[in-house]
N, C-alpha and C positions, 0 to 999 in steps of 0.2 A: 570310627568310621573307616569303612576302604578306600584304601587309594586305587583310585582309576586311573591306567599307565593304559594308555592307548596306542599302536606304531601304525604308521603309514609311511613305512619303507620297506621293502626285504633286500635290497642291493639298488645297484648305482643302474637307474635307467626304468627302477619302478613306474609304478599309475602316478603323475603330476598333480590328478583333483585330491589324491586321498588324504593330503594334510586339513583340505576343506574339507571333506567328507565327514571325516574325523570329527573336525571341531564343532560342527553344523549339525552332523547328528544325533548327538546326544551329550550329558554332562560329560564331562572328563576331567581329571585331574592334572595328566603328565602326558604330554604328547613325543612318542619319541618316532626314531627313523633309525634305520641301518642301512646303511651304505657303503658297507664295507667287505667285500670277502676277499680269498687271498688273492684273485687272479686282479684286485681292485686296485689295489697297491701299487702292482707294476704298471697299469694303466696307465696313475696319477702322474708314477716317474717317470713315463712316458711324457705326459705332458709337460712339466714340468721343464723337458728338457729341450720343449718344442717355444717355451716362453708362456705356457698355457698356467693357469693354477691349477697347484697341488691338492687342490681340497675339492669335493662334488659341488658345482656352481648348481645343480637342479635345486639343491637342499634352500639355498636364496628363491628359486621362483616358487617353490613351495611357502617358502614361509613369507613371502610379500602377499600373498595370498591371506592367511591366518595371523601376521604379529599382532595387527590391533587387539581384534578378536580374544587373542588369548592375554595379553594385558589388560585389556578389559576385565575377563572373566577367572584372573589370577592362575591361568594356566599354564603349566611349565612346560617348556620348550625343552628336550635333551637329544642330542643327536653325534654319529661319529661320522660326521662330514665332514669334520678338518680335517681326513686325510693324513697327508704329507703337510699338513700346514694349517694346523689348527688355531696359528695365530691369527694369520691370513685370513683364516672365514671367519674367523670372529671379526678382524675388521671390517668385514663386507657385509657382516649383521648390523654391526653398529651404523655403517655408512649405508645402509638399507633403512634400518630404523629412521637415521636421520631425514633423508631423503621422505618418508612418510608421516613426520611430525613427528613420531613417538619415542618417549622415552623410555628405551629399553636397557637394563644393566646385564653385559652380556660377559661371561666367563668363558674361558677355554682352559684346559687340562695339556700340558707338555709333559718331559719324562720318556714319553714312548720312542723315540726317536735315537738310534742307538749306533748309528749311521758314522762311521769313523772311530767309532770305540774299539777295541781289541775286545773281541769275543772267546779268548780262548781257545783259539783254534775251531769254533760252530764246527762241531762234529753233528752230523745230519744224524735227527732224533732219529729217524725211522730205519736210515743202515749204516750209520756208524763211521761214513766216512769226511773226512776232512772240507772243508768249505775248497773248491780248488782256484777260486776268479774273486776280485772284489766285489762285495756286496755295493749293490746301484739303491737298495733301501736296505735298514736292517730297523723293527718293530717289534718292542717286547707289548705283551699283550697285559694292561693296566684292569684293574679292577674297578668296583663301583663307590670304595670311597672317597676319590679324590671328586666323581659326581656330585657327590651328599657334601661336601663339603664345599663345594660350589654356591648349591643350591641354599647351604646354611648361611652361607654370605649375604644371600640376598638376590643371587641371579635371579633372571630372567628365561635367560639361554642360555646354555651350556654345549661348547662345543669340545668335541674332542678327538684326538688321533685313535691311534689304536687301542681300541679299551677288547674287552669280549663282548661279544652280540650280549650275552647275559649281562653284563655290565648296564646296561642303559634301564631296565630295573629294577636293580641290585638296589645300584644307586640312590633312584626316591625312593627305594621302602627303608635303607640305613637313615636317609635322611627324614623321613616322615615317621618312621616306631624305634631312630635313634638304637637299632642294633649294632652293640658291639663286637669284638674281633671271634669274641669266644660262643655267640649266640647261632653256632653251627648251623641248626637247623632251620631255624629261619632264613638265613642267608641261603643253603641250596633251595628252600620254598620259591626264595625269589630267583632261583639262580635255574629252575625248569621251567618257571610261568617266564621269565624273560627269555628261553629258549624256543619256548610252543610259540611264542608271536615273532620274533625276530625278523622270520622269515614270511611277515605280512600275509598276504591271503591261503598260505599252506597251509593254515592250522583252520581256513574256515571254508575248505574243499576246495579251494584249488590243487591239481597236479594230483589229484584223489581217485586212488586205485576204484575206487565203486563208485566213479564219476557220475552215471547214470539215476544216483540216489539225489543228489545235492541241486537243489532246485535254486532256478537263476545263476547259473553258474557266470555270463560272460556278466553280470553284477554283481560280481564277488564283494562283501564286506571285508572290511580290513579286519582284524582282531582288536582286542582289550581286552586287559587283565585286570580285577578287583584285587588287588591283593591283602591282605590279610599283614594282623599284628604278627600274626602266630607263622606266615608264611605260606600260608594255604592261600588260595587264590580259584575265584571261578573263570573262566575264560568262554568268550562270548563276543558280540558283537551291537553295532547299532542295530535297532527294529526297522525293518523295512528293507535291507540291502538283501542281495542275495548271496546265495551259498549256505553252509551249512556249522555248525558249530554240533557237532558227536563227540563221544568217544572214540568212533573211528578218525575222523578228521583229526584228534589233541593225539593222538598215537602213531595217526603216520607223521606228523613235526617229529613228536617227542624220537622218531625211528632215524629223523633226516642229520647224517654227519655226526655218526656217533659212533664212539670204540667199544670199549669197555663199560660194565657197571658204575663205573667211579669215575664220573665225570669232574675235570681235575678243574677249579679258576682261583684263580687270584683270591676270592674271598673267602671260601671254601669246599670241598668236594662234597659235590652231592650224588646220593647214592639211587640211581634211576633204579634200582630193583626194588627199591622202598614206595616208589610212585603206584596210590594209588588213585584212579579216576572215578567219578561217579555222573553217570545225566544228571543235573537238578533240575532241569528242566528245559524245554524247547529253546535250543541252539546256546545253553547254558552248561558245563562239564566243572564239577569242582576236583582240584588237585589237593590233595592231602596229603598226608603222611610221610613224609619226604624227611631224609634222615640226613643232617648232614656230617661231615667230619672235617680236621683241623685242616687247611690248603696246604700243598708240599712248601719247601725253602727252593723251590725250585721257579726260573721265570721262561715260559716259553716265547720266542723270538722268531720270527716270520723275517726271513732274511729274502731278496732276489737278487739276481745276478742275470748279466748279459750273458750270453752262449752263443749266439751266432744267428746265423740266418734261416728261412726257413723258405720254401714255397711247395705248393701242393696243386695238382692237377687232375682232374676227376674226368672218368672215360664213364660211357653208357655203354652196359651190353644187354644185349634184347634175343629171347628165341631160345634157339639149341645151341648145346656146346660151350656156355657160358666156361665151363674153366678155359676147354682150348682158347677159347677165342681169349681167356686174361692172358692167357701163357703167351700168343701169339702179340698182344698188344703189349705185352712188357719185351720179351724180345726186340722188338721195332722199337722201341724207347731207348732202351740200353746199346742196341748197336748205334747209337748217334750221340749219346752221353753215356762211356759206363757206369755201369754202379758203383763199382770200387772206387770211383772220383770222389765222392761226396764223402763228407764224414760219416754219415747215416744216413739210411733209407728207410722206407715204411711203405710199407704197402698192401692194403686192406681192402679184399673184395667182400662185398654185401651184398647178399643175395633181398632182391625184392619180389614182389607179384608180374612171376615172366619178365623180371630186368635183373639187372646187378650194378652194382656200381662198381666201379673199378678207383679207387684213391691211390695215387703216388705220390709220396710225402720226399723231398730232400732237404738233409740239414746241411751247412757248411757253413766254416770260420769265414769263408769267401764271399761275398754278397754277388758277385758276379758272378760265379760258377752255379748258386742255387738261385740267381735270378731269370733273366730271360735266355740265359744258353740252355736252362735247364726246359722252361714251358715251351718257350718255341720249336725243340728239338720235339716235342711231346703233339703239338701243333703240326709238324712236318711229316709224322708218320699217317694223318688225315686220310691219304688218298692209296695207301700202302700199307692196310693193315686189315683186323676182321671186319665182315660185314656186318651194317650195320651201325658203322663205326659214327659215336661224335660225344663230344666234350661239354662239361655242363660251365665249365671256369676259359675264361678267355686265355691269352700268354699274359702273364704280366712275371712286374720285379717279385724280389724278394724284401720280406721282410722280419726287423728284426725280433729275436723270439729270448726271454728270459726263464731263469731254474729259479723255481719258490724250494727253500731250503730253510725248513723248520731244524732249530735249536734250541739247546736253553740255556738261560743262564742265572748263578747265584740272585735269589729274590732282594737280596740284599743289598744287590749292587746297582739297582736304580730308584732311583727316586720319584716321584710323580711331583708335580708342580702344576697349583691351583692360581689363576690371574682372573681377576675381577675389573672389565673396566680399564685394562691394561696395566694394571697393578697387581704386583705377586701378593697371593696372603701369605704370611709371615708364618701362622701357625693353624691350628683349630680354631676354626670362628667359634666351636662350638654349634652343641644340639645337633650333628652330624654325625659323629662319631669322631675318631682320631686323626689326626693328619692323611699323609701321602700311602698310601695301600701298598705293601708286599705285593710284589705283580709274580704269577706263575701263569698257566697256561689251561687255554680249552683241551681238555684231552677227548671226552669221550663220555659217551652215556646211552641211553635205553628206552623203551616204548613201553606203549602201554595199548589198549585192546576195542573193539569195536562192540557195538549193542547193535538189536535190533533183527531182525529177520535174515538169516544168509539170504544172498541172491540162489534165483534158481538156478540147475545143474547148464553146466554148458552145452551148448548144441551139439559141440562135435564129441559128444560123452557116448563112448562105445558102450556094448552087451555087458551085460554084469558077469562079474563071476566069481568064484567064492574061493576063499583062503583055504590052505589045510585046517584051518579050526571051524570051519563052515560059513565063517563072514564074507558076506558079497558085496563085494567091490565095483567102481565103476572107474572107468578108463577117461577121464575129466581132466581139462588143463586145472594146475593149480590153482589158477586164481579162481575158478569155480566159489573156493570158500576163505585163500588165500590173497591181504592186501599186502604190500610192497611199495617200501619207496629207496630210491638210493640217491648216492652222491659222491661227492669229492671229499676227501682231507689230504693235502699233498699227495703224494703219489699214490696213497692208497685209495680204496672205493671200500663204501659201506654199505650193504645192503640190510636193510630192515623189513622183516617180516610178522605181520599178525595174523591170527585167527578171531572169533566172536564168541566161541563158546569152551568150558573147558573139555568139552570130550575132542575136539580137535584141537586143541592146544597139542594132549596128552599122545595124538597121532602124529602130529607136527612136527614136535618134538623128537620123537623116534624116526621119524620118517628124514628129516630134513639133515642127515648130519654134512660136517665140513668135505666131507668125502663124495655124499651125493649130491652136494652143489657144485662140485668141480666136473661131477660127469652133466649135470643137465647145462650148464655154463662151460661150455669148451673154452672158451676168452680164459678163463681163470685154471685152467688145470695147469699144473705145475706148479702155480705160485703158492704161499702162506697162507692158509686160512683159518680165522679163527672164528671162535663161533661163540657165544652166551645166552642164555636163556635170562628171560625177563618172567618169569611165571605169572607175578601182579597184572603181567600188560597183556599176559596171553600173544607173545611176542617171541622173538627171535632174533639175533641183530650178528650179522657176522663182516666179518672185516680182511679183505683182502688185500695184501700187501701187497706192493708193485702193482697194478696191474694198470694203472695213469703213470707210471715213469717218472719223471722228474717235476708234473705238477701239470696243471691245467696248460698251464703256458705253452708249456713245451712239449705236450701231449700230444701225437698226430693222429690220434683214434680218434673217426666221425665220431664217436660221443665221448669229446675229450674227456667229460664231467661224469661218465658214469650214471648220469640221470635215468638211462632207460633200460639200467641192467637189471631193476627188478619185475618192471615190465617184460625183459625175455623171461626172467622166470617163471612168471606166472602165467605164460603164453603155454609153457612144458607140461607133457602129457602125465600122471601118476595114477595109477591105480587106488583111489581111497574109496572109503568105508562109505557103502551107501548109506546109512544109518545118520554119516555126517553131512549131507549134501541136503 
């Protein structure tokens, strides 16, 4: 029989009804949540430090919501809300439970926590260079058997720190079809169906390049995954919500924060070029074929660190003139605070419909010098500068800003640790698999492709005209027949691209290289780009280095995150093959 792994989280600040939603309607088996990404971390040490907890307090008002519910109906709870403190919110489950009558046996997973260890000098995965400031969190990223072995115990709930989004999963299908270390394939099966839902209503048209198709969208359904002995999984949702369950929708997830074909975890690498998808039917997509191989001896470690200060100040420019008039308002700025004061500056004009914005970002060791000497100077210039002039951010302080600095380190040298009840298990409960998981790291992976009718040609689609071999072309933005989604992975950004049929794949492909994304994307010319073909997915996923700096955190580009870079793309004018539109 399948196991039904249902999520109603994609990060800290999701939908609050979706754990009811969930459990209300329809069967399910495993209910889980994600609440974790990397900018989530520093958040918690944030709080943390304010006297707040370390662990997501939402993940409690959700689940006082559903605990009876799902102990009634023998439904497993799994979630990585503990944060920075996964003991912590397991206590706060337990003393929730309590407070409700119910008897719930509640597990949490430690291990992840690495926090005063000697990391070997965390030389930074992405360029190599040496950690420079004490780590304020340091997080190896755990796998999904220390889950399964939870769950073989006997939990209820299982709470846990830093595992992978794939992890929550992974986890009940080790524990539910008892796959071992060496049972590859299966484990990347669960290790892409726990990818496609991670990120809660992405996979079921939310944030969906051909938004216009997905009906009821502001009733978006969460996702659930059947998963499969063999690691095949159909991905779908409850009857009656809204949104959409395609193959377009399971391939813009499968496209979201991914490098490489070889998606690297803990349990083992799964090869997203092997993914194939199929409709089975209305808002039903099965994932097959999924190949996986042995995990590296490598553990990847999401380390943060304090940096300093930060504050930013945003001007409106309206009309004509829009550069002079930035040139003239940073002038007036710098003559009352120079530039050369600050450790770094930023400064990013956006052009909108007849406006621009004007951003001034300042970092310093100082908190007074990038606090209010810095806004108010920016405030003063109001009455003495271009016309038109005014501010969208008041004066205020500054505050303080952290670098996510991914590392790895030997899989060997942490341990995961399973507690039941406040009680360590000692060894394999057994029917789980083996003990404490070899932890490595999410590296990277790949999409898959859309069905159904292309949208029709874009309006602003110029005169045709024909190739030297006599093919006529039309003058159409990308997304015409192009979907896109992008995102974060520490400083880098990834952008994923599909098509729906293979005659535009086959133009896609030729058309789209790392060369001509740097000319239609001026943000990225200069930097790294790599690029891989997904042919199963009818896809494209290319990955740009640097181009987020030192991490979300500390990122001072209006779209820290990269979210809206494949959206520019596909806004970009191409000449393609009328024959494909």
């Amino acid at each position: 029989m399948m196991l039904r792994v249902a999520n109603c989280s994609g990060f800290y600040g999701d939908r609050l009804s979706a754990a009811r939603e969930m459990v209300e309607g329809g069967p399910i088996d495993v209910l889980t949540g994600d609440w974790l990404a990397e900018l989530t971390m520093l958040i918690l040490a944030g709080n943390r430090l304010r006297g707040r907890p370390g662990y997501a307090t939402t993940f409690l008002t959700q689940l006082e919501e559903v605990l009876g519910t799902c102990l009634d109906r023998g439904i497993k709870i799994v979630s990585n809300a503990g944060g920075l403190d996964p003991a912590g919110c397991a206590g706060a489950v337990a003393e929730l439970a309590g407070r409700l009558g119910l008897n719930a046996r509640v597990a949490h997973v430690t291990g992840d926590d690495l926090t005063g260890r000697d990391l070997g000098g965390a030389v930074n995965l992405d360029t190599g260079e040496p950690l420079p400031a004490a780590p304020l969190t340091a997080n190896a990223y755990l796998g999904g058997r220390p889950i399964a072995d939870a769950l073989s115990a006997g939990a209820d709930v299982v709470v846990t720190g830093r595992v992978t989004d794939a992890a929550l999963v992974t986890g009940p299908g080790i524990w539910r079809y008892g796959w071992g270390p060496g049972d590859h394939d299966a484990l990347a099966g669960s290790m892409v169906a726990g990818h496609v839902i991670e990120c809660g209503c992405q996979a079921t048209g939310g944030n969906y390049a051909f938004f216009a198709e997905v009906p009821d969208p502001a009733r978006c359904g969460f996702p659930l995954v059947e998963l499969a002995e063999d690691g095949s999984s159909v991905v779908t949702k409850h009857p009656g919500t809204g949104g959409l369950v395609s193959v377009g929708t399971v391939t813009a997830q499968l496209l979201y924060e991914i490098g490489s074909p070889r998606y690297l975890g803990p349990d083992a690498v799964a090869r997203f070029d092997t993914i194939r998808l199929e409709q089975e039917g209305p808002d039903r997509v099965r994932i097959r074929g999924v190949r996986g191989e042995a995990p590296p001896d490598t553990l990847k470690v999401a380390v943060n660190y304090l940096a300093g200060h930060r504050n930013t100040m945003t001007l409106v420019l309206t009309g004509l003139d829009i550069e002079a008039k930035a040139r003239l308002a940073e002038e007036a700025v710098w003559a009352r605070v120079p530039k050369e004061s600050f450790d770094r500056v930023h400064v990013e004009l956006t052009p909108l419909a007849g406006t621009a914005l004007l951003r001034i970002t300042v970092m310093d060791a100082d908190r007074k010098k990038a606090g209010r000497a810095f806004s108010s100077a920016v405030v003063e210039t109001a009455l003495a500068s271009y016309p038109g002039c005014y501010a969208l951010t008041p004066p205020g302080d500054a505050s303080p800003y952290g670098v996510y600095w991914p590392t790895l380190v030997p899989a060997e040298s942490v341990r995961a640790r399973v507690w039941l009840d406040g009680r360590e298990i000692s060894g394999p409960p057994g029917g789980g698999g083996s003990g404490a998981a070899p932890v490595v790291w999410e590296a990277g992976a790949d999409p898959a492709a859309g069905t159904g009718a292309p949208p029709e040609p874009d309006e602003r689609a110029g005169d045709g005209e024909r190739t030297g071999d006599g093919e006529r072309t039309v003058r159409a933005a990308l997304g015409t027949i192009v979907g896109a989604r992008s995102g974060d992975k520490g400083g880098d950004a990834n952008l994923g691209v599909w098509v729906r049929t293979a005659g535009q794949f086959e133009w896609l492909a030729a058309y789209l290289t790392a060369g001509r994304l740097a000319e239609l994307l001026p943000s990225t010319a200069g930097l790294r780009i790599e690029r891989f073909e997904l042919p199963n997915l009818l896809a494209l996923n290319f990955v740009v280095h640097g181009l987020l700096g030192r991490g979300v955190a500390a990122n001072p580009r209006l779209d820290a995150q990269a979210k809206a870079l494949g959206e520019e793309l596909r806004a970009r004018l191409a000449d393609i093959p009328a024959e494909l539109l």
